[in-house]
N, C-alpha and C positions, 0 to 999 in steps of 0.2 A: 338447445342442448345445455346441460347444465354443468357446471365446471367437476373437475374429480374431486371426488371426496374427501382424497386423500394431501392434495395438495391447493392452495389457493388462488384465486381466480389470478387469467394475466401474469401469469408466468415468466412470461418472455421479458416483461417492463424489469427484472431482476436477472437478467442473465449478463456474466461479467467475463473477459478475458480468459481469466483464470482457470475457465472449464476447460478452454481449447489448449492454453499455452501449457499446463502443468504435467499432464501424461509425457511430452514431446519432452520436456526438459528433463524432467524424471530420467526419462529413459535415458536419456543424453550424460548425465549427470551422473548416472549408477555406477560407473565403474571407478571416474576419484571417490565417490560417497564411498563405495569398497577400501578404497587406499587410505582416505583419513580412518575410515572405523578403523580397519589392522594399523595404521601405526598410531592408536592412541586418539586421536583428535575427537573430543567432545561435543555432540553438539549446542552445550551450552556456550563453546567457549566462540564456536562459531555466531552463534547470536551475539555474543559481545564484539568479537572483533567487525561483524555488520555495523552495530550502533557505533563503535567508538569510528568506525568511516566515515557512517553519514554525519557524525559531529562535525567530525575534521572536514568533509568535503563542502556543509552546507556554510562551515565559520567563513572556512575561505573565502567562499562566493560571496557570503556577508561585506566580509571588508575590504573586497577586490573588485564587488560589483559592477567598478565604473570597467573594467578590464572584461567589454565584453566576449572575448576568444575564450576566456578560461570556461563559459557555460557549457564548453566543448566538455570537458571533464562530464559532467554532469548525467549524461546520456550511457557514458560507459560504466559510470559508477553504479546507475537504477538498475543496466543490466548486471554486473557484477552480486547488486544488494536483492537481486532477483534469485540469481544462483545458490546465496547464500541461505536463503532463504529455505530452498528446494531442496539443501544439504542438510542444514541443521533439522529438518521439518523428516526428511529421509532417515537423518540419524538417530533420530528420537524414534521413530513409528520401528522403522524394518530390523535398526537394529538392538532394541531395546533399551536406548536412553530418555525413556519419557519420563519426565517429575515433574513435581508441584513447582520448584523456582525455573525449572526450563519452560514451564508453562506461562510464567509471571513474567522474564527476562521479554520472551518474543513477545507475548503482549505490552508490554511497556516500552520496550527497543523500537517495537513497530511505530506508536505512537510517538515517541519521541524523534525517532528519524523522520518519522513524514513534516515533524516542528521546522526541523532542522534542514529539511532539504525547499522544502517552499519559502521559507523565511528571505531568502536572497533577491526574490521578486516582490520585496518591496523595494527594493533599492533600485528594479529597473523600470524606467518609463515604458506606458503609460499605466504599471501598475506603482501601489504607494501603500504602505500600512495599513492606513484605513479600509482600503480594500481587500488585501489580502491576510489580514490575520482574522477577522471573522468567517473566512473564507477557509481558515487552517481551525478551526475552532469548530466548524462544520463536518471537517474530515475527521476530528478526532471525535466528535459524538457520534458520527458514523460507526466510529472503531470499537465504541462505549456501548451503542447500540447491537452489536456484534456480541459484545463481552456479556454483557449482563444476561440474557439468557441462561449462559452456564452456570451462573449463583443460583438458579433454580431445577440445576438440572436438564436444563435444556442441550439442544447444540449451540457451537461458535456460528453465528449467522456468519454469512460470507455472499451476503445477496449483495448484486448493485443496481443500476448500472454504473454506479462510480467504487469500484471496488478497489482496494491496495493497486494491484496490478494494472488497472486502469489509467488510475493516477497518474501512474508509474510512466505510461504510455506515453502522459498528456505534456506529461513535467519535462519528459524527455526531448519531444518535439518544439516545444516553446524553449526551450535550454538552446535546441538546432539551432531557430530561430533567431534567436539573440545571437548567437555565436560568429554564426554565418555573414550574416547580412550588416550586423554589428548595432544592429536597434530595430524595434518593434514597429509596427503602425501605431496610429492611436485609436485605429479601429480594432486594434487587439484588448482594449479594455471591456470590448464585450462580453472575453473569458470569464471576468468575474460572476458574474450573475448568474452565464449561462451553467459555470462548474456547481455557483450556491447550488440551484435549481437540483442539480444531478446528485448533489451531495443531500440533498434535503428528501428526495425521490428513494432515495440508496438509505438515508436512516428509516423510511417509512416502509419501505421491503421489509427492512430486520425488523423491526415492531412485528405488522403483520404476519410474517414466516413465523415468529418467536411463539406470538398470539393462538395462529393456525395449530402448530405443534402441541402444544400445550392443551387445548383444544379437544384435539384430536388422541392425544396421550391413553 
């Protein structure tokens, strides 16, 4: 049987979080989204106050690294920068603050936050710089690969299986980890590779979805 016409073979190798978790939160979410629109609140201004978070939350864990309970933070903030997310994203679409710089802020914000929140893992054993900033360098051509479609017109890819929200999941759990138990295995350095892999997997969806689209136009 041959694959549909309309969309690209192996579907399922691109299916991310995000499909399940976003209606749920949506809905969860709709009635503050109501109370910031009526009193005023922007959702650009919401995107900024997202980024200038993950600044503040990821410096922290920077330079406090060896203090591994504060990774505890961590987990509550990705769900918070989750919400914020689904506000600012709510306030633009339903209630008519869409633009060209609220368009540019969450793409850049996104990018820059995910710098900022992974950056702390290299200061924790058995991950180390060398490992993990190629490894952030991945997620963001992931993000680039998402973007660039739309300079031709296309859609925002938003294929994974390593999408935002994903990440988001993984960051969180390893943040547990640390937190908890107060240090890693050093069989947890396998993370690296296995996430390159999924990040490398996740930019080659948005090619090909971009490609198929285009294509098929």
């Amino acid at each position: 049987m041959n694959a549909s016409p309309t969309r690209p073979a192996a579907t399922f190798v691109a299916a991310t979080s995000l499909t399940f978790l976003k209606p749920g939160l949506k809905n969860t979410l709709w009635p503050w989204v109501a109370y910031l629109a009526r009193s005023g609140v922007t959702a650009n201004q919401v995107t900024v106050t997202s980024l200038f978070g993950s600044v503040v939350v990821g410096g922290l864990l920077c330079v406090f690294a060896a203090e591994s309970g504060l990774f505890a933070i961590l987990p509550a903030w990705l769900a918070a920068r989750m919400a914020c997310a689904t506000i600012d994203g709510t306030l633009a679409i339903e209630f008519g603050q869409k633009s060209r710089l609220g368009v540019i802020l969450n793409e850049a914000g996104d990018i820059i936050s995910e710098i900022a929140l992974f950056m702390p893992l290299m200061f924790v054993s058995p991950f180390s710089a060398t490992g993990i900033s190629p490894l952030i360098a991945l997620f963001v051509a992931s993000e680039l690969a998402g973007i660039v479609p739309t300079m031709a017109g296309g859609e925002r890819r938003l294929e994974g299986p390593l999408g935002k929200v994903d990440r988001s999941i993984i960051l969180s759990a390893i943040a547990l980890a640390i937190a908890v138990p107060g240090r890693l295995p050093a069989s947890a350095s396998i993370l690296v590779p296995v996430l390159s892999v999924g990040a490398m997997v996740t930019i080659g969806n948005r090619v090909r979805f971009a490609i198929h689209e285009t294509a098929t136009a």
